[in-house]
C-alpha positions in Angstrom: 43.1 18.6 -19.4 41.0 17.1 -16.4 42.0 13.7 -15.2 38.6 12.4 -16.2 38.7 13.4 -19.9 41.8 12.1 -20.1 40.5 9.0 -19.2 37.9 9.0 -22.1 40.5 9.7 -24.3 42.8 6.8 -23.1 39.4 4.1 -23.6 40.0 4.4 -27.3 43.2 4.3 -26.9 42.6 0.7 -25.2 40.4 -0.6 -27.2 43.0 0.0 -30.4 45.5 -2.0 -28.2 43.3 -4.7 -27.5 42.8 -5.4 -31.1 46.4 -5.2 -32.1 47.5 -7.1 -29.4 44.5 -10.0 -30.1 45.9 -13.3 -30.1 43.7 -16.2 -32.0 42.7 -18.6 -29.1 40.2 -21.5 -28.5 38.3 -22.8 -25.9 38.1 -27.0 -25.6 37.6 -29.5 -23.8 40.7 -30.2 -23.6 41.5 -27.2 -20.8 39.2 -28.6 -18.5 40.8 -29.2 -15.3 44.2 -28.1 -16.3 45.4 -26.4 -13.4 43.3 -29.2 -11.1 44.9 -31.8 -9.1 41.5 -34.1 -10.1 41.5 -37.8 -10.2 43.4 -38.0 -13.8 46.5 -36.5 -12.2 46.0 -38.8 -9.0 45.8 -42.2 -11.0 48.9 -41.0 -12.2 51.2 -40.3 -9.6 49.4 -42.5 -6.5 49.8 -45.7 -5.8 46.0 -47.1 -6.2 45.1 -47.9 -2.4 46.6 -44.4 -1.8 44.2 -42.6 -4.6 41.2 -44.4 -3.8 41.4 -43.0 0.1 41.7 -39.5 -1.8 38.7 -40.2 -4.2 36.7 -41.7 -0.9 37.6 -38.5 1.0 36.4 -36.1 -1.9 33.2 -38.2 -1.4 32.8 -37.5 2.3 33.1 -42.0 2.7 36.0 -42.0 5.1 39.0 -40.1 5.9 42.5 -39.5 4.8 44.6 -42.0 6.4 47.9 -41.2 8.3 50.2 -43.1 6.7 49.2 -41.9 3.3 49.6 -38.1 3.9 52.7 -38.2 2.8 52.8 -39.7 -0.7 50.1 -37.2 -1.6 51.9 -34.6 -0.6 55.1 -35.3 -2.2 52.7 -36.2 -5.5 50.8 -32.7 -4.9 53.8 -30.8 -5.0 56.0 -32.2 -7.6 52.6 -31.4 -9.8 52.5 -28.0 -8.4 55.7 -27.8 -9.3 55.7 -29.1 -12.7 53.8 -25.7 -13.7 55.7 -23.5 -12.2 54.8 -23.2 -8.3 57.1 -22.1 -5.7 54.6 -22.0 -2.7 51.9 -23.6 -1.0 48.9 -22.0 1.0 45.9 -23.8 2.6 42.4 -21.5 1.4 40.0 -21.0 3.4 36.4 -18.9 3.8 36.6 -16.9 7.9 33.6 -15.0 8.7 35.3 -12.1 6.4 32.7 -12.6 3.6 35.5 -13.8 1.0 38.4 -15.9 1.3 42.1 -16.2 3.3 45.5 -17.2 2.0 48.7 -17.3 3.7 51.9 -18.6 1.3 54.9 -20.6 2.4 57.7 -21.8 0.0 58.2 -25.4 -0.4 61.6 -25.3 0.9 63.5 -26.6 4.4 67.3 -25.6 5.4 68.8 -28.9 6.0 71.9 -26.8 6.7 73.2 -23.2 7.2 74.4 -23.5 3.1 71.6 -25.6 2.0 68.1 -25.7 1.1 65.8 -28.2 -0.5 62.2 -28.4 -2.2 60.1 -30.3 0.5 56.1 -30.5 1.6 54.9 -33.1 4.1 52.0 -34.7 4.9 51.9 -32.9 7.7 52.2 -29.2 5.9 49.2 -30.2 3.7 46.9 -31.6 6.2 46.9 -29.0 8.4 48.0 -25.4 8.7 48.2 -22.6 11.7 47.7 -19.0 10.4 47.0 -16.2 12.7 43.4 -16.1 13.9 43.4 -12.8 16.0 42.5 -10.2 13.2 39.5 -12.4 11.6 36.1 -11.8 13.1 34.7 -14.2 15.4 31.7 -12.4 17.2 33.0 -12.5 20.7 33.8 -16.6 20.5 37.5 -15.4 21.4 39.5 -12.4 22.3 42.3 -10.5 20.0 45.2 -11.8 22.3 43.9 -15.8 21.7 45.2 -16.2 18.3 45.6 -19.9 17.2 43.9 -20.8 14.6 43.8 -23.9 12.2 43.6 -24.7 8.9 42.7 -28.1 8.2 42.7 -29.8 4.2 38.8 -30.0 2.8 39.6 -33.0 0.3 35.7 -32.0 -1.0 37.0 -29.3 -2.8 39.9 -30.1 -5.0 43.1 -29.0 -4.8 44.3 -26.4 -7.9 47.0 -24.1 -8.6 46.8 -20.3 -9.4 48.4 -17.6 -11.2 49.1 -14.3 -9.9 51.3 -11.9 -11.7 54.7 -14.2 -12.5 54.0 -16.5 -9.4 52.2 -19.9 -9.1 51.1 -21.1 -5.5 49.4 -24.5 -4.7 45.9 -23.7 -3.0 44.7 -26.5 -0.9 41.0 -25.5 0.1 40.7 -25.6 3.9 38.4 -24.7 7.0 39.1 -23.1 9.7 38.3 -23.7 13.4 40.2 -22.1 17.1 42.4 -23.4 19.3 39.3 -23.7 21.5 37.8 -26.0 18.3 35.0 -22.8 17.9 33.9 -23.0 14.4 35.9 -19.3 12.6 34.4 -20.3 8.5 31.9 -21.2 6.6 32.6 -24.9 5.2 32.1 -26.6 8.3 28.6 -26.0 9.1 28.0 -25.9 5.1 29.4 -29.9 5.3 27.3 -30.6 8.4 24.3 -28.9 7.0 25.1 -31.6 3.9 25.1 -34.6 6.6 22.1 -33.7 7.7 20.7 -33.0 4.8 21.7 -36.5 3.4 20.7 -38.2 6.5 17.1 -37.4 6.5 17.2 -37.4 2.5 18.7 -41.5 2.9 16.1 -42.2 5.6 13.0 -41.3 3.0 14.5 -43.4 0.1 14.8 -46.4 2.8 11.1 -46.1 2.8 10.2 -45.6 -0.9 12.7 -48.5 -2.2 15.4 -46.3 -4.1 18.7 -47.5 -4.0 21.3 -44.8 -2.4 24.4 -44.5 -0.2 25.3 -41.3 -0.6 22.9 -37.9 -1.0 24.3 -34.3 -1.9 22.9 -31.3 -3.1 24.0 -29.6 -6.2 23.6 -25.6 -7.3 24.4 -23.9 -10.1 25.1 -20.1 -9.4 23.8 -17.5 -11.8 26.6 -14.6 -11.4 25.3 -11.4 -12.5 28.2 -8.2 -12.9 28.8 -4.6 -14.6 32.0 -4.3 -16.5 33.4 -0.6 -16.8 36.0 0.9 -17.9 39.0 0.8 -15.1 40.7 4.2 -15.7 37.0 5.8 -15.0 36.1 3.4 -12.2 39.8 4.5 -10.3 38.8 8.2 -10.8 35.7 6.7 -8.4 37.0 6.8 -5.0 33.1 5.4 -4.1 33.6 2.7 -6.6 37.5 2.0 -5.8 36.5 1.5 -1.7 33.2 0.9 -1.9 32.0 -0.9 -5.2 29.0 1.7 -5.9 28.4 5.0 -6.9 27.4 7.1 -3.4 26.8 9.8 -5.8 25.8 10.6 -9.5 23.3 11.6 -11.8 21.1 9.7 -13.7 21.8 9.4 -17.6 20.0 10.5 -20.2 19.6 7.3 -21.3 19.4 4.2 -19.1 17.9 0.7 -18.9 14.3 2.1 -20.1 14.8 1.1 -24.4 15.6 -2.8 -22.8 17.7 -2.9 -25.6 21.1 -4.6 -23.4 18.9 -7.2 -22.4 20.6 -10.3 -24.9 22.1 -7.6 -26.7 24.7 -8.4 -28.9 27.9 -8.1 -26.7 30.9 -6.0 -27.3 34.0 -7.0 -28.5 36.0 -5.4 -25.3 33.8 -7.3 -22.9 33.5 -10.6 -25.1 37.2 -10.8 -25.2 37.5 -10.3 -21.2 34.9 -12.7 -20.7 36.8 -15.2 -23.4 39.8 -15.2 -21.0 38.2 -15.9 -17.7 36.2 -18.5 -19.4 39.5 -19.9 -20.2 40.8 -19.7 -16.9 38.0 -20.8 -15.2 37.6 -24.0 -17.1 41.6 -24.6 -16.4 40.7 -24.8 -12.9 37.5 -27.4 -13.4 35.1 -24.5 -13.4 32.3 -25.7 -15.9 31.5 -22.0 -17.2 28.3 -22.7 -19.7 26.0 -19.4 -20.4 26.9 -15.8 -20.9 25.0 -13.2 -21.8 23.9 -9.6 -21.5 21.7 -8.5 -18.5 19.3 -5.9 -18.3 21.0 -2.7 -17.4 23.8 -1.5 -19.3 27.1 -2.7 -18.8 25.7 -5.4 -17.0 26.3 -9.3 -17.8 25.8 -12.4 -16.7 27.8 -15.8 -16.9 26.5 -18.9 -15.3 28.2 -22.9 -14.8 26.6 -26.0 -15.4 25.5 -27.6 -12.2 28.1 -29.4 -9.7 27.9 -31.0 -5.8 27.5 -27.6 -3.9 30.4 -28.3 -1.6 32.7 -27.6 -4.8 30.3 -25.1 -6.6 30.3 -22.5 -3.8 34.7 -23.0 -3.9 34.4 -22.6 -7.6 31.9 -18.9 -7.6 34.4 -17.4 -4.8 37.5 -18.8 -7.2 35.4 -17.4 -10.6 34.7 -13.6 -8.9 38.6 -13.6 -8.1 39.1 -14.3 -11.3 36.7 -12.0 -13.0 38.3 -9.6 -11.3 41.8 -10.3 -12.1 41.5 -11.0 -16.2 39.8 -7.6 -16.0 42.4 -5.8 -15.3 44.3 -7.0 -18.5 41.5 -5.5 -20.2 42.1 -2.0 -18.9 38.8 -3.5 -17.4 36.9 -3.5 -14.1 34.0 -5.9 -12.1 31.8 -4.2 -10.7 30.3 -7.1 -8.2 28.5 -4.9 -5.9 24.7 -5.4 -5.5 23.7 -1.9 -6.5 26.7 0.0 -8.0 24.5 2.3 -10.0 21.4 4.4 -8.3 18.6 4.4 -10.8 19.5 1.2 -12.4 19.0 -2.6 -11.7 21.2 -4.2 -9.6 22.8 -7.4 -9.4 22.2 -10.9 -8.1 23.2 -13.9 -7.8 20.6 -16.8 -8.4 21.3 -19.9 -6.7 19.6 -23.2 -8.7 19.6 -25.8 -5.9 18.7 -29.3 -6.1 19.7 -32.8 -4.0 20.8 -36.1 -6.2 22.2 -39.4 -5.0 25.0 -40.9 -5.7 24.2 -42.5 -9.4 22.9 -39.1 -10.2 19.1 -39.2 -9.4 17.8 -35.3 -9.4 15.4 -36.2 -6.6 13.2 -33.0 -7.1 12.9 -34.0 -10.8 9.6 -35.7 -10.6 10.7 -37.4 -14.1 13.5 -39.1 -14.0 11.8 -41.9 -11.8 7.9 -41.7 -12.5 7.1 -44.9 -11.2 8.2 -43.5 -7.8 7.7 -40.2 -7.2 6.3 -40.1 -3.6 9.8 -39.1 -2.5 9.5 -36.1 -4.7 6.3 -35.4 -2.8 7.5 -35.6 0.4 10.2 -34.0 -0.3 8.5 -30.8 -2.0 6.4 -30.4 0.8 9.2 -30.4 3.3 11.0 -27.8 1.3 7.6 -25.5 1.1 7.4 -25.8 5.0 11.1 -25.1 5.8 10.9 -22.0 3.3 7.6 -21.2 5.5 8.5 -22.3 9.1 12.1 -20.8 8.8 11.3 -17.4 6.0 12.7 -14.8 7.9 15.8 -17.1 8.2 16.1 -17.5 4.6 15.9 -13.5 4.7 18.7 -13.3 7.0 21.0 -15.5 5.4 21.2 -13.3 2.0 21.1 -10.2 4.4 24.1 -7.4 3.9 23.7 -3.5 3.1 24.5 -3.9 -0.2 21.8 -5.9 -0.5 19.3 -4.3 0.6 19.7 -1.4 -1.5 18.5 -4.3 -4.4 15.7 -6.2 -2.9 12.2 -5.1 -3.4 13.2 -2.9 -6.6 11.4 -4.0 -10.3 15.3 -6.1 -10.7 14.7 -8.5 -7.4 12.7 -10.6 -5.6 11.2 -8.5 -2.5 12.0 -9.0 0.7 8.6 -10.9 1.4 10.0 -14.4 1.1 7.5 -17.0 -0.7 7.5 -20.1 -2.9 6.2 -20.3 -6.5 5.5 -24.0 -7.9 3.6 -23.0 -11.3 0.4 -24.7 -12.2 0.8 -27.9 -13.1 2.5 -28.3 -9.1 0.0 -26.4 -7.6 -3.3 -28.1 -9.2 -1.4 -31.1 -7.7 -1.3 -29.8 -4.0 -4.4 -28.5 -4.1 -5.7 -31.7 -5.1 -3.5 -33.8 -2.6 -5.2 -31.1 0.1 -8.7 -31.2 -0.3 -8.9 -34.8 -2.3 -6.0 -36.5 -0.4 -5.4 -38.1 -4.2 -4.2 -36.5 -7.6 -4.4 -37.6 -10.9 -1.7 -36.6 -13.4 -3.1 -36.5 -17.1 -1.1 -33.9 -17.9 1.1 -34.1 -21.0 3.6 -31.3 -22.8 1.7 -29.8 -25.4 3.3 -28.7 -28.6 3.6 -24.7 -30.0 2.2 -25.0 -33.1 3.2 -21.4 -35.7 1.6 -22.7 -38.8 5.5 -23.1 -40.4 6.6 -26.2 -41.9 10.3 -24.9 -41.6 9.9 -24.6 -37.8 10.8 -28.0 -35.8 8.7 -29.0 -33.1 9.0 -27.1 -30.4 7.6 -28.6 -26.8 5.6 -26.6 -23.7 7.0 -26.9 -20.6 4.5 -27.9 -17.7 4.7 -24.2 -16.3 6.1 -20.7 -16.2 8.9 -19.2 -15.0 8.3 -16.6 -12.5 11.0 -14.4 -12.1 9.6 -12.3 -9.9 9.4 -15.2 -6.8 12.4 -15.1 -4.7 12.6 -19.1 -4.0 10.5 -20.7 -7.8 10.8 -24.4 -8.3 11.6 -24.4 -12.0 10.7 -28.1 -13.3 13.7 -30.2 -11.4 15.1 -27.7 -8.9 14.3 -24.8 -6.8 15.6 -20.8 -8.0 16.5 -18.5 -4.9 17.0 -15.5 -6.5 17.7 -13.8 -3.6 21.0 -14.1 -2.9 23.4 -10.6 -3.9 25.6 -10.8 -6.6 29.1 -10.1 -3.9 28.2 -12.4 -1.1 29.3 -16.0 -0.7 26.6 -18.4 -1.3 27.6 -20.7 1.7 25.3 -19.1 4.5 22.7 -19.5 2.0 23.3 -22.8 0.8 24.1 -24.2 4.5 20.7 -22.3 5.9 18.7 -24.1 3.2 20.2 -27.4 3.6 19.5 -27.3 7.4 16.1 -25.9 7.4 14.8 -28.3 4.9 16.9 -31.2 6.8 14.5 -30.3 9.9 11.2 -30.0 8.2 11.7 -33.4 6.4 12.8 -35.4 9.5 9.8 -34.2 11.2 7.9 -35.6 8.1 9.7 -39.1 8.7 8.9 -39.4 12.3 5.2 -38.6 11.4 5.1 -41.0 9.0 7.3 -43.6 10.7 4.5 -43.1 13.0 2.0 -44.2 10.8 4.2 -47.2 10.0 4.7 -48.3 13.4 8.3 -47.9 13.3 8.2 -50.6 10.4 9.3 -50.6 6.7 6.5 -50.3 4.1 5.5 -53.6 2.8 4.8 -51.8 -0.4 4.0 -48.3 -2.4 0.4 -48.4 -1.6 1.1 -49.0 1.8 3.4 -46.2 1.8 1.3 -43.8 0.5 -1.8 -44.7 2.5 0.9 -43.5 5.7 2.6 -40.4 3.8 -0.6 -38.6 2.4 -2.5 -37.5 5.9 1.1 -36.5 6.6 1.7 -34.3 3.4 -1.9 -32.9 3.8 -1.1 -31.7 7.4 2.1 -30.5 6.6 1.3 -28.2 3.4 -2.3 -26.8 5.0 0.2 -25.3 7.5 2.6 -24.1 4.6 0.0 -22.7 2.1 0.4 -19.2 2.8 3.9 -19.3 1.9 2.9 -20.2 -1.9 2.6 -18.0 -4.3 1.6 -17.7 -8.1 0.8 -14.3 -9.0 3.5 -11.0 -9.1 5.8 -10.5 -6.3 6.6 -7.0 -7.5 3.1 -5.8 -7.5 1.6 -3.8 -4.4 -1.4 -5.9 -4.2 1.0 -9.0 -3.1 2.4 -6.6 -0.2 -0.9 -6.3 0.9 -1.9 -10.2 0.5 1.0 -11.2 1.8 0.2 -9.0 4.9 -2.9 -10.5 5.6 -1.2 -13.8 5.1 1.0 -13.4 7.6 4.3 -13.2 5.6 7.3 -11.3 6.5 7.5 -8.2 5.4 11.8 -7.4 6.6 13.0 -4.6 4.1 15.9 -4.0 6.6 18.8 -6.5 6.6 19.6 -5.6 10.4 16.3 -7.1 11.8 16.1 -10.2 9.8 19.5 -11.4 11.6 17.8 -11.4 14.4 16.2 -15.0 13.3 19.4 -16.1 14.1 18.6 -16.0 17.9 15.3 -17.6 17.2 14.8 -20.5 19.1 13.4 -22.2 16.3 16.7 -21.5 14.5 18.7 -22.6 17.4 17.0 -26.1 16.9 17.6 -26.8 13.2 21.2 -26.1 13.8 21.6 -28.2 16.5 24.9 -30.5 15.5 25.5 -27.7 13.1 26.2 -24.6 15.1 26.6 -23.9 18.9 24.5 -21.4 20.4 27.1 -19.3 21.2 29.0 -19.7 17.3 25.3 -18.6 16.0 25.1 -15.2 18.5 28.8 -14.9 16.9 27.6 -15.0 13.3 24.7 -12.7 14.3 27.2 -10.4 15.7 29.7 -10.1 12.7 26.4 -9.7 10.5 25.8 -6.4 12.4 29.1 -5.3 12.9 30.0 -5.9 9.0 26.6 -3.8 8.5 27.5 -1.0 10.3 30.8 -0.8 8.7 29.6 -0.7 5.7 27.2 2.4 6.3 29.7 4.1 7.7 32.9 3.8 5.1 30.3 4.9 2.2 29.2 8.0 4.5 32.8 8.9 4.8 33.1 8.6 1.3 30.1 10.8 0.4 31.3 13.3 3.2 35.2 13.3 1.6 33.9 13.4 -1.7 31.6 16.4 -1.4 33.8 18.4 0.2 37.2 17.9 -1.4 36.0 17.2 -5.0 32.2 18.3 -5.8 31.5 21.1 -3.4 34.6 23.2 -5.0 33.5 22.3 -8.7 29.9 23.7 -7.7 31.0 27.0 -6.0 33.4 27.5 -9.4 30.3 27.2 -11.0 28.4 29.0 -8.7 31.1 32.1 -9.3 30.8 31.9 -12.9 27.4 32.2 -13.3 27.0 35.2 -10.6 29.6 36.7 -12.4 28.0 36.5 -15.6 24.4 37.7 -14.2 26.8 40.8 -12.8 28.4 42.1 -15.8 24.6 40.9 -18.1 22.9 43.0 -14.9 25.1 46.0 -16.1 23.5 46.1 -19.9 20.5 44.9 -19.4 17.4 44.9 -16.7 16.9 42.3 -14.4 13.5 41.7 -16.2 15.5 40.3 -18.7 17.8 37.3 -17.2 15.2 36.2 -14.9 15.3 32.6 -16.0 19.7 33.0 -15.0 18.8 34.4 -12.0 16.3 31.7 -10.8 19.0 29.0 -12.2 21.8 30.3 -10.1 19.2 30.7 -7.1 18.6 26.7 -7.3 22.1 26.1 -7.9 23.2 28.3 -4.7 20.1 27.0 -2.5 21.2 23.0 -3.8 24.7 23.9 -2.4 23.5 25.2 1.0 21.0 22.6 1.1 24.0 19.9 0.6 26.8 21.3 3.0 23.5 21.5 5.8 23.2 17.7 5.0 26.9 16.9 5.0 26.9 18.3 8.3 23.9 16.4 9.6 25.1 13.0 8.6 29.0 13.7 10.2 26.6 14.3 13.7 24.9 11.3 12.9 28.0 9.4 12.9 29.7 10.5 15.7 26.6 9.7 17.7 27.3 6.3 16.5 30.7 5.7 17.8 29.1 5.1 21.2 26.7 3.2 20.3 26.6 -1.3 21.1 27.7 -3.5 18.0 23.4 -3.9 17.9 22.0 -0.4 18.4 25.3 1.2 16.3 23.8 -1.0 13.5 20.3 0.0 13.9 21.2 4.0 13.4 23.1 3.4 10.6 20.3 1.5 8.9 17.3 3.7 10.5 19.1 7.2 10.5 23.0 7.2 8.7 20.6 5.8 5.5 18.4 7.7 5.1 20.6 11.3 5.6 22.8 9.9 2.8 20.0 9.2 0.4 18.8 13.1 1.4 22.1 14.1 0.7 22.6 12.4 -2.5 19.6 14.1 -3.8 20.8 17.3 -3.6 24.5 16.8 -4.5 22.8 14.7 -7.8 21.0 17.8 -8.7 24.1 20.2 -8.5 25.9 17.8 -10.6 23.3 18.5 -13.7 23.7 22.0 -13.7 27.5 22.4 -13.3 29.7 22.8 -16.6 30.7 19.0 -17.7 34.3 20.0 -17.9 34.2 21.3 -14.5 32.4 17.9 -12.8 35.6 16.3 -11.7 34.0 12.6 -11.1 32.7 10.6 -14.2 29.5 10.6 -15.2 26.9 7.9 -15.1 27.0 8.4 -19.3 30.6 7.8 -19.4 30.7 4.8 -17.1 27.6 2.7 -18.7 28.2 3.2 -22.3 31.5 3.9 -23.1 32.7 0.5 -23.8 
């Protein structure tokens, strides 16, 4: 028996187990934060001076003070250790794309024969792992390798389970010997300064009360769950995360019938556990449901202060992809595993709230002010429009590009959707300078007396829209499902930082540098502002269908972006108008770094799926198509000796695609191992550019034919499984 019907055999097998094995267990309340060290735990084992520095810290209102590193470390580990953990390791995000951990023990010889449990203040403020092997775009060479690890009190502290051990993860960034920025939370926390400086200045003039401002997201993580016996019988999926080749299924997302299906018990009880584990570590997990293509899901938090909801989506994919594997179970979190079939996203919900909770883009919560929300809005709609193809950049990556512009994602063309009720408002404030705001939720009304009242909302959703303001916060949808959400986030927070100061200052103008002696007087100075600055941002808004070719075309005429290709968007990275938003942010030569570990990751990329499709092909499909190949020439032979040729015409022709499929495949095989040994000589930019221009399109050539030969070759002879197998045997 083949290794890949045993496989279908065993998924039965599993599923039996799973329900023997099912244990009765409940999520509460009461596992929230479990495996945190949150301000519960610290009110309990710090003295109060000592736990309200750490609570002050968390809030980004002063520092950790010497003297008190110390007692919070001792505290920190004798918690750690009170569930079970043996070692210590300060987390942090490098330039990799996902996260770093190296683990000491909390132990110190004291002698030759003894050893004791110890952790310092000076262990858990900072750390020195080896920097060499992490990339750092030319900002240091492989021989200069020490790097630190410094504790990020914004992010709380936790502990985690692997296998039988526990370790104490202290979340961390990471910076040179040279003090060259090597992560992503330190320009993500000085792209929240900003942020909040410019955000504090504009409630100075409109009279709201704030000391501190933050943005908030809540991440919408979309996945594919899949058997894990079938997915290691992938090599593509094992190294790569998608399927380089495979045929389409008989049936695939066309019925919609997934979409909010009900969803299976396998899959419910994986997600179950994670859920539980992910709210043990402070995670507020909230929706789940089934996503469009099948196998596909989706599971999405409540809202929290971004600086610990982009930790706590790096912490929940790790996590997803551990409790699968007790599941016999495995994530797919690639953007585009499956050819054919939508991929998956990751849709960022971002907002910015003060200190006593004020959602500042929620035009309700504060009616008798909302000119903040107005300036604010428009800043956002001309960052999004000065700064578009830097918003394109900053969810750039191979994977997902393979995603955007399909019916399942926004398209590359980045542009803003408000819905109605916003836009009659701007369009008012434009031509009128004034707008008058009668409008009030209307009720649905079904004609049934058993139905409760149910309200209208003031406008749409539009799902199509890659960056939709959705009532109280904005929806970029463009982010991939696999990719931090930190460059995003951090690009956002900047741009928008910029375009709003440069509102301020106009307005300040206005003011003659003084505060406004009252709303009207405000207003009178903000709305010639606000008209300027969205008459140079209109073409960036957008109502109608992204998906449709007529908006291609619009937004051409527009002049909108049009970047389908992930490698020429970074180049907005060495845009002088970039290099200006993220002054205090980034250097100028940390920002050529970033834009040189973009390229170099996406070249990579290309290249490890080509090997795979070239290894694959040759070692495991080719063979199973000339076996098949043999059969059927051997059948026509001995048919050939009964009867005329006349008569097996329709075998003949069948084995004549099958042959010319196979010829046509080995001639493309060979045509993209020449394209990639032209690349080895190729620059980090121009070995990028192939790969995207040439590499791609050979192997999407290639796939074509190989994809064909697999529907005509015997099933028991395919060696890889099938597109059938992998979406719907769950």
């Amino acid at each position: 028996m083949s290794a890949r019907f045993k496989a279908l055999e065993e998924i039965a097998m599993h599923e039996n187990l799973q329900a023997a094995e099912k244990k009765i267990s409940t999520m509460s309340s009461d596992h929230f934060g479990m495996h945190v060290f949150n301000r519960k735990v610290m009110q309990k084992m710090l003295p109060r001076e000592i736990c309200l520095n750490v609570i002050r810290a968390m809030e980004g209102k002063e520092k950790i003070k010497q003297e008190y590193a110390d007692p919070i470390a001792v505290a920190m580990k004798e918690w750690a250790m009170a569930h079970g953990a043996t070692h210590y390791t300060h987390w942090f995000q490098p330039l990799t794309g996902s996260s770093a951990e190296k683990h000491d023990a909390f132990i110190e010889w004291i002698s030759p024969d003894q050893m004791i449990e110890q952790f310092t203040g000076k262990q858990l403020i900072q750390g020195e792992p080896d920097a060499s092997s992490f990339p750092s775009g030319g900002l240091r060479s492989t021989y200069e390798a020490r790097g630190y690890t410094g504790w990020d009190p914004t992010s709380p502290v936790f502990v985690w389970k692997e296998g039988s051990g526990i370790t104490l993860y202290i979340p961390s960034v990471f910076f040179s010997w040279t003090g060259a920025v090597l992560d992503s939370k330190i320009p993500f926390h000085r792209s929240e300064k900003k942020l909040a400086s410019a955000a504090l200045r504009l409630l100075h003039l409109t009279g709201i009360t704030a000391t501190r401002v933050y943005t908030t997201i809540g991440l919408e993580q979309e996945y594919f769950v899949i058997d894990r016996a079938l997915r290691n019988l992938r090599p593509d999926l094992l190294l790569a995360g998608r399927t380089v080749f495979g045929a389409a299924s008989p049936k695939g997302q066309e019925l919609q019938d997934h979409y909010f299906g009900a969803v299976k018990e396998r899959v419910l009880s994986f997600m179950h556990d994670f859920e539980i584990a992910a709210l043990k570590l402070g995670i507020p997990v909230k929706t789940r449901h089934n996503e469009v293509a099948p196998s596909q899901y989706e599971v999405a938090p409540v809202y929290e202060r971004s600086a610990v909801g982009i930790d706590h989506n790096i912490q929940l994919m790790e996590l997803m992809r551990k409790i699968a594997v007790k599941h016999h179970l495995a994530v797919l979190l690639h953007e585009k595993p499956f050819d054919g079939l939508n991929g998956s996203g990751k849709h960022c919900n971002w907002s910015i709230s003060t200190e006593c909770g004020i959602n500042l883009l929620d035009p309700t919560e504060s009616p008798e002010n909302t000119i903040h929300f107005l300036i604010l809005l428009t800043a956002i709609i001309h960052a999004v429009y000065e700064h578009s193809t830097l918003l394109r950049a900053s969810i750039g990556s191979a994977a997902n590009d393979f995603r955007l512009g399909g019916h399942e994602a926004p398209p590359a063309i980045i542009s803003v959707y408000l819905g109605d009720a916003i836009e009659t408002m701007l369009n008012n404030i434009e031509k009128h300078g004034f707008h008058r705001n009668d409008s009030k939720k209307d009720q649905y009304d079904f004609g049934l007396l058993e139905l409760p009242d149910l309200t209208k909302d003031y406008t749409d959703r539009n799902r199509t829209s890659p960056f939709a303001f959705t009532g109280n916060k904005f929806e970029f949808r463009a982010l991939g499902s696999s990719a931090s959400p930190a460059m995003a986030v951090t690009v956002l927070n900047t741009i928008v930082a910029d375009s709003l100061e440069k509102m301020l200052v106009a307005i300040e103008k206005k003011l003659n540098g003084k505060k406004p002696k009252n709303q009207d007087d405000l207003i009178h100075a903000a709305l010639p502002v606000v008209r300027s600055f969205l008459k140079a941002s209109k073409n960036i808004r957008f109502t109608g269908d992204n998906y449709s070719c007529e908006w291609i075309k619009e937004a051409e005429k527009r002049g909108l972006p049009n970047i389908k290709k992930s490698v020429y968007a970074f180049k907005a990275f060495l845009d002088k108008k970039t290099l200006a938003a993220f002054s205090g942010i980034l250097t100028s030569e940390e920002i050529q770094g970033r834009y040189e570990i973009l390229l170099d990751h996406f070249g990579h990329a290309i290249n490890i799926e080509a090997n795979l499709m070239i290894e694959l092909f040759k070692s495991h499909l080719l063979p199973a198509a000339m076996r098949q190949q043999e059969m059927m020439s051997g059948s026509i032979t001995s048919c050939q000796n009964v009867l005329k040729k006349s008569n097996i015409k329709g075998q003949i022709e069948l084995l004549s695609k099958l042959t010319s499929a196979i010829e046509e495949a080995i001639v493309h095989c060979d045509g993209l191992e020449e394209a990639q040994e032209k690349s080895a000589s190729l620059n980090n930019v121009k070995r990028a550019e192939w790969m995207c221009d040439t590499v791609v399109p050979l192997m999407r050539t290639f796939r074509k034919s190989v994809d064909f030969i697999e529907t005509i070759v015997e099933d028991r002879l395919w060696p890889l499984p099938k597109y059938r197998e992998l979406l719907f045997t769950i």
